[in-house]
C-alpha positions as CSV (number, residue, x, y, z in Angstrom):
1,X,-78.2,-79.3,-1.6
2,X,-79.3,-79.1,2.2
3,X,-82.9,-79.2,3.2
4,X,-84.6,-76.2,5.4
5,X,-83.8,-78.7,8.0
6,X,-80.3,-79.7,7.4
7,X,-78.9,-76.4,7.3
8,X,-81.1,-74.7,10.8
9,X,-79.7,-78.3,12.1
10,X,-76.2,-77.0,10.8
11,X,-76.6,-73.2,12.2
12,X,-77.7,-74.6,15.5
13,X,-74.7,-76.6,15.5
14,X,-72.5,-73.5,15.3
15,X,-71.4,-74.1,11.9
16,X,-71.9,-71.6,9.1
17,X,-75.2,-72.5,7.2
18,X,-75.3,-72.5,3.2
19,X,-77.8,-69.9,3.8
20,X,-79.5,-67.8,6.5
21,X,-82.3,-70.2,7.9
22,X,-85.9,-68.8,8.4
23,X,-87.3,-69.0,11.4
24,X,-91.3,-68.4,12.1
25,X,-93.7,-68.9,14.3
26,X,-96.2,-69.7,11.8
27,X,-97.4,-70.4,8.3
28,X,-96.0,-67.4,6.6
29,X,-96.6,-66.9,2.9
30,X,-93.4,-67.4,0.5
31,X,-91.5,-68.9,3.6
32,X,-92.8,-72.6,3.0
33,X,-90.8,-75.2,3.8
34,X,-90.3,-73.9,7.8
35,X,-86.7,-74.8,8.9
36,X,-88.9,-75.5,12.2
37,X,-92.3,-76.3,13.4
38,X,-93.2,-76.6,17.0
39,X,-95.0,-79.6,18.3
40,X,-96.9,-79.4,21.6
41,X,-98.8,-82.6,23.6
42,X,-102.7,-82.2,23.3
43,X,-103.2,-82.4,27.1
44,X,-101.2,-79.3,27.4
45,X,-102.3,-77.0,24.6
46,X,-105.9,-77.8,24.5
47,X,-106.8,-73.9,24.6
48,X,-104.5,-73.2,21.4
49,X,-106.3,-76.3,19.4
50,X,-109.4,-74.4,20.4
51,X,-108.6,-71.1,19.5
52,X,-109.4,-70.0,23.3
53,X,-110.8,-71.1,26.2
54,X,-109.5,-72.3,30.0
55,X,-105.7,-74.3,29.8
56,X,-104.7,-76.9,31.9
57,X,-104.8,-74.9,34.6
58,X,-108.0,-73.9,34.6
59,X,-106.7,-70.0,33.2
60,X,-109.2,-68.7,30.5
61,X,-107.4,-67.2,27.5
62,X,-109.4,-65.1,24.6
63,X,-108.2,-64.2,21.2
64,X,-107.0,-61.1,20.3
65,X,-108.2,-59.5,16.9
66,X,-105.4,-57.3,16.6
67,X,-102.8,-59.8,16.9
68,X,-103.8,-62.1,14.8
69,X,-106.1,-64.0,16.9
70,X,-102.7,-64.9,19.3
71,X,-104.3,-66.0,22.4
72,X,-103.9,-64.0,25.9
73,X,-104.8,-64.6,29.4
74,X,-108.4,-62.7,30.0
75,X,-107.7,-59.9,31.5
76,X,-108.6,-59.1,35.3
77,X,-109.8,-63.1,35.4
78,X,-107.4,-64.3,38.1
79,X,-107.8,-67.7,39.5
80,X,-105.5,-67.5,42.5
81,X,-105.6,-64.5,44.8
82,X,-103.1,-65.7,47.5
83,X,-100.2,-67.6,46.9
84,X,-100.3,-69.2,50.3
85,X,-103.4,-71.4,48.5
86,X,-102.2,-72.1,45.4
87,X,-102.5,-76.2,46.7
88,X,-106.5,-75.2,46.8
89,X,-106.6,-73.9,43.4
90,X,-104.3,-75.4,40.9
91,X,-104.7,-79.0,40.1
92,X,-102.5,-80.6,37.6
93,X,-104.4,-82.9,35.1
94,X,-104.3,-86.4,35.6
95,X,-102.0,-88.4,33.4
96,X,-103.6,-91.9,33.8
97,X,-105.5,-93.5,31.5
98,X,-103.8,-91.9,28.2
99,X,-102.8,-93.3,25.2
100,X,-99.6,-91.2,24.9
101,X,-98.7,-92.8,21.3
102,X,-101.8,-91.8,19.6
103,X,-101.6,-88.6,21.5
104,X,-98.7,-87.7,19.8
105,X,-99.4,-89.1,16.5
106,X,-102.7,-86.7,16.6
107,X,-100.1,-83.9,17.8
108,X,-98.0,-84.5,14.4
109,X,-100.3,-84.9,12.3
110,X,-101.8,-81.5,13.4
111,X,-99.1,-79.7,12.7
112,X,-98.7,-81.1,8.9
113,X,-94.4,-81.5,9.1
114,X,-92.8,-83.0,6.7
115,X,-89.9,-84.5,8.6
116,X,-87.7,-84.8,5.8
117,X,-88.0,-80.8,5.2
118,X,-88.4,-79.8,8.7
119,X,-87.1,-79.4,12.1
120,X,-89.5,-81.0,14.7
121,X,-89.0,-78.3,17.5
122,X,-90.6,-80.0,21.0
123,X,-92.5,-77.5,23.5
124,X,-94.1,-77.8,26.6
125,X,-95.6,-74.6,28.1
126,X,-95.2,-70.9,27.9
127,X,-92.9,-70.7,31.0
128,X,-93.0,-70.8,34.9
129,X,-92.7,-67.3,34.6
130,X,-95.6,-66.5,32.6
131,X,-97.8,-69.0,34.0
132,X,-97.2,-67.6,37.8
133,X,-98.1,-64.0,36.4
134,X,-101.5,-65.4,34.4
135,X,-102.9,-67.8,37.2
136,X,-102.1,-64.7,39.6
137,X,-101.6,-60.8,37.5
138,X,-97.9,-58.9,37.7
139,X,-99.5,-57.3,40.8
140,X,-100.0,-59.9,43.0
141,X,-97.3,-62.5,41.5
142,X,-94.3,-60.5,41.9
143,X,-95.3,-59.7,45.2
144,X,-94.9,-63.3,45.9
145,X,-91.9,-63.7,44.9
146,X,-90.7,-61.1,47.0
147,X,-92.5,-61.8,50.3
148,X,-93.6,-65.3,49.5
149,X,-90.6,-67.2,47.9
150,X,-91.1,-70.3,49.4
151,X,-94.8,-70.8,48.6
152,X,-93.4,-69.5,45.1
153,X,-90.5,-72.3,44.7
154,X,-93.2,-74.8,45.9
155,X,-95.8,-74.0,43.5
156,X,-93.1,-73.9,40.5
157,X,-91.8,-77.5,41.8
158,X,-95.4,-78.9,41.4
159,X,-95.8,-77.5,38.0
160,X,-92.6,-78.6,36.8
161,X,-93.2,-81.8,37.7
162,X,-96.5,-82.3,36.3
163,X,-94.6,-81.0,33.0
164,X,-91.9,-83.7,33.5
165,X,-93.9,-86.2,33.9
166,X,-96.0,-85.3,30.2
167,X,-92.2,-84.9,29.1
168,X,-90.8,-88.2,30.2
169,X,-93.8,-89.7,28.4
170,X,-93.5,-88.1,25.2
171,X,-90.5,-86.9,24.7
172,X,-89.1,-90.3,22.4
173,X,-92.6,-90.4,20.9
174,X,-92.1,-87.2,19.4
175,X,-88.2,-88.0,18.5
176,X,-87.7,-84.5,18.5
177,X,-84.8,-82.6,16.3
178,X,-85.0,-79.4,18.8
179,X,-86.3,-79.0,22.3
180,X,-88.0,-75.6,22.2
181,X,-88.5,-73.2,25.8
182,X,-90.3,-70.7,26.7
183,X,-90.6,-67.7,29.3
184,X,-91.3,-64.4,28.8
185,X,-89.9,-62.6,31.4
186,X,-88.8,-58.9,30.1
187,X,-90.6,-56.0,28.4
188,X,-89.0,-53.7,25.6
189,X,-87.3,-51.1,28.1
190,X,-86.6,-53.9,31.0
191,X,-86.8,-57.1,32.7
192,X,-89.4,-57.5,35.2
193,X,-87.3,-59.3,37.6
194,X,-84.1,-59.3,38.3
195,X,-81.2,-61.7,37.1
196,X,-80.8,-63.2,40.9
197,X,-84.8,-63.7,40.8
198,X,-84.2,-65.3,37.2
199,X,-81.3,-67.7,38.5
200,X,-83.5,-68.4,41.6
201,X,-86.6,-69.0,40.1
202,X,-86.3,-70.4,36.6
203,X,-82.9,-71.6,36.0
204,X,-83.7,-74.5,38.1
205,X,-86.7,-75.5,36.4
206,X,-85.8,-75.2,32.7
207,X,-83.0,-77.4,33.7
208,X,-85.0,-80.1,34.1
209,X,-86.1,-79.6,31.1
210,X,-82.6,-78.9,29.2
211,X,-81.4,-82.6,31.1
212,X,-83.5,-84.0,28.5
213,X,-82.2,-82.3,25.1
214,X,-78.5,-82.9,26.8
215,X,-78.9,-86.4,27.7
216,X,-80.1,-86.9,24.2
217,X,-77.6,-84.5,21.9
218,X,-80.6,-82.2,21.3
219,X,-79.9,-78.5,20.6
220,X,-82.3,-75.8,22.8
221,X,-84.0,-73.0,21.5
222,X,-85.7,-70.2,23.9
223,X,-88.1,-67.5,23.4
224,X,-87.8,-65.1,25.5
225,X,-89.2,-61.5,24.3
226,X,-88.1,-57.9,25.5
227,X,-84.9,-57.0,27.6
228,X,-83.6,-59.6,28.7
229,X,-79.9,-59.6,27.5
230,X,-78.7,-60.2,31.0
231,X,-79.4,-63.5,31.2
232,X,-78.3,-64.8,28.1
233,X,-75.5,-66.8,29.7
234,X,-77.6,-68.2,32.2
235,X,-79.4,-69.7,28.5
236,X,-75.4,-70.9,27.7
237,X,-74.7,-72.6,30.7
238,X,-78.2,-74.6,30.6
239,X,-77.2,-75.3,27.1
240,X,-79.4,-73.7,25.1
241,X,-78.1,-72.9,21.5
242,X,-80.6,-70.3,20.1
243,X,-82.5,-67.2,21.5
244,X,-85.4,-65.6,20.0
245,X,-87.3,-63.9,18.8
246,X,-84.2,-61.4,19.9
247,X,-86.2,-58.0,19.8
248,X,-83.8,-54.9,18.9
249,X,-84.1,-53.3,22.7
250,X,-81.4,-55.5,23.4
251,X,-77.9,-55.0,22.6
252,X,-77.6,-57.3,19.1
253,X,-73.9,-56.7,18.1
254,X,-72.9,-57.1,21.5
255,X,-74.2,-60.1,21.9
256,X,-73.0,-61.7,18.6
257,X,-69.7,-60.7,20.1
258,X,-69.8,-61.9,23.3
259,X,-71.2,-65.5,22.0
260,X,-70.2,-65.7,18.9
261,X,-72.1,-68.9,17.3
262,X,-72.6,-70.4,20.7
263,X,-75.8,-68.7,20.7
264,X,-77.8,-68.1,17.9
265,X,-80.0,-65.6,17.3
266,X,-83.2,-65.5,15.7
267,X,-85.0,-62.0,14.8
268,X,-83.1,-58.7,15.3
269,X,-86.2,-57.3,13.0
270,X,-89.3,-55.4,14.9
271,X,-92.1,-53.7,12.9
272,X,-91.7,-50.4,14.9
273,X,-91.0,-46.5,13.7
274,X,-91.1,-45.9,10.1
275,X,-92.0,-49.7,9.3
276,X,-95.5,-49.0,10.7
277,X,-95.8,-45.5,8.9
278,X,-99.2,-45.4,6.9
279,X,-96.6,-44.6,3.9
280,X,-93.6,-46.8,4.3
281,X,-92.6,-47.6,0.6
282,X,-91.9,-51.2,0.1
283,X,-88.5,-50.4,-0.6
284,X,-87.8,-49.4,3.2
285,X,-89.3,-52.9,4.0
286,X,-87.0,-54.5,1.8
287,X,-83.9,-52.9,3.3
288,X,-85.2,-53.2,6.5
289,X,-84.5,-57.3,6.3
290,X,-81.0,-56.6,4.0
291,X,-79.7,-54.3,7.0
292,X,-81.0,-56.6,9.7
293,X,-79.0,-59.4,7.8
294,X,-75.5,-57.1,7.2
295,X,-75.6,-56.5,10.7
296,X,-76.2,-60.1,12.4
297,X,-75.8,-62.7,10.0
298,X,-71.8,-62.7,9.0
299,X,-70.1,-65.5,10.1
300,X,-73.2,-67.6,10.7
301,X,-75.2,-67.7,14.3
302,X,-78.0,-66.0,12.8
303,X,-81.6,-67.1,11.9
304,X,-84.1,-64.5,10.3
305,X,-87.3,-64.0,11.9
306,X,-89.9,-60.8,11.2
307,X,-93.3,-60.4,10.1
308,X,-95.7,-58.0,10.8
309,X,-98.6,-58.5,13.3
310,X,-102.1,-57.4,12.5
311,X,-105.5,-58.7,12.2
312,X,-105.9,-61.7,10.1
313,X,-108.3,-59.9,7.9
314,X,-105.6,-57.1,7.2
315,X,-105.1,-57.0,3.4
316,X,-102.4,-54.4,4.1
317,X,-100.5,-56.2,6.9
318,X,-100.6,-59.1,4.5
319,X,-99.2,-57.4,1.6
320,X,-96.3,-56.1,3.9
321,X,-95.9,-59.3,5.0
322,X,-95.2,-61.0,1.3
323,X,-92.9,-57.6,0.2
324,X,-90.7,-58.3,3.7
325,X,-90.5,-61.8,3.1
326,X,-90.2,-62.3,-0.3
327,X,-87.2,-60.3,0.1
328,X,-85.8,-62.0,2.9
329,X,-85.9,-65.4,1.3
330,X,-83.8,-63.8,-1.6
331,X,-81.7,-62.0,0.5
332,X,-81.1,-64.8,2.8
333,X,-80.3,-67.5,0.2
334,X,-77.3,-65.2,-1.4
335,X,-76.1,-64.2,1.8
336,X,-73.6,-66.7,2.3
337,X,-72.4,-66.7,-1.4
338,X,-71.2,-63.4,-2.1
């Protein structure tokens, strides 16, 4: 019999796993062994080992109760104003002087991964996207894409290469089994830029990035949240096998057919409508996951991924929580069987 690992390995492969893989982004009860768990360098996530605080950049980020302590940018706290000064404000770290192996053997052991059972699923940062609109606000940084794209494409050359640089020293330290990305750059009715501004912007970045899991046979996963089902071939051509968490604004069965098993999906499941209802039987959570699966998950591609979000302290958001994914796990393990 596979392992969680062996058959997510096998999905993101493109074959058809024994059974539909889990995929979360955290300890959820019932779902232990993860098929993946993310590992991230120290120097980089400092603010997430912290629960809060400023990140490398020097942007503070708070907790949010509601969310289940998921960290956020504090709001109206901007550090850069003008784009045209960014070389003022941000300062990458300084990379001398670390001992990357113990580094990464503190990194490993934080995240308690049993290799054996368990993808090890590389990340670097939240995006270029996402890190232009915290150090500067939506306002103010998609105005500098537009008037300022030079001081824009300089700025995101600077970060990437300070990311590069943590990468090229890690990256066979961690002997990563997935290379994991991240950018958030759509909300549920839209994108918030365009897919020229996406190619222009980010593409060129994230390949960078993507080199490394190609050079080295790695299959890509990236988050990206929201609308953003026009640029999943950009995501293809980069090499990038798996999307997630794949939120149901977008056009699901479409894009299973357009991709077929070349991209993966993870998610088609959001808590939203009658889910949230102070009265939802635990029936309609259970068919919730068994419809979600029907629809995605024939003919492989297909990765599970739903909770509900809530405060940590929640009982009820923790008991919908076990009902949805007790009955995923079953649901998911037959699935390929019938």
């Amino acid at each position: 019999m596979l392992t969680e690992k062996e058959n997510y390995l096998r999905m993101l492969s493109g074959e058809i796993p024994e059974w539909i893989p889990e995929y979360t982004f955290g300890v959820i009860p019932g779902a232990e062994p993860p098929a993946s768990v993310m590992a991230e360098p120290e120097i980089l996530v400092g603010h997430r080992i912290n629960g809060g605080g400023p990140d490398h950049w020097g942007v503070n980020h708070i907790p949010t109760y509601e969310t289940g302590n998921a960290l956020i940018p504090e709001p109206n706290n901007f550090i850069l104003r003008d784009i045209r000064e960014w070389r003022d404000v941000i300062k990458a770290p300084r990379l001398d002087g670390i001992d990357w192996e113990a580094m990464v053997k503190r990194d490993i052991g934080r995240v308690r991964i049993n290799r054996a059972e368990s993808a090890l699923a590389m990340n670097l940062h939240v995006g270029y996207f996402q890190n232009l609109m915290e150090f500067m606000g939506f306002s103010e940084g998609l105005t500098a894409m537009i008037e300022e794209p030079e001081e824009v494409h300089a700025l995101l050359d600077y970060m990437c290469d300070f990311y590069m640089s943590v990468a090229e020293r890690t990256i066979d330290l961690f002997k990563p089994d997935v290379l994991t990305f991240m950018d958030d750059t759509a909300a549920w009715a839209a994108p918030f830029i365009s897919r020229g501004m996406y190619e222009e912007f980010l593409v060129p970045r994230h390949s960078r990035w993507a080199k490394m899991g190609l050079d080295r046979g790695l299959p890509m996963t990236m988050h990206n949240c929201g609308k953003c089902e026009g640029i999943l071939d950009l995501l293809v051509d980069m090499g990038i096998t798996m999307w997630e968490p794949a939120q149901t604004c977008n056009d699901l069965l479409g894009i299973r057919k357009r991709f077929g098993n070349k991209l993966c999906v993870a998610g088609g499941w959001d808590g939203r409508g009658r889910l949230l209802a102070p009265d939802v039987t635990d029936e309609e959570i259970r068919q919730s996951a068994r419809d979600t699966m029907d629809a995605l998950a024939p003919g492989g591609g297909y990765a599970w991924c739903g909770m509900f979000l809530g405060p940590l302290d929640d009982p009820e958001t923790a008991r919908r929580n076990e009902v949805l994914t007790k009955e995923a796990k079953a649901y998911a393990r037959a699935f390929y069987k019938r």
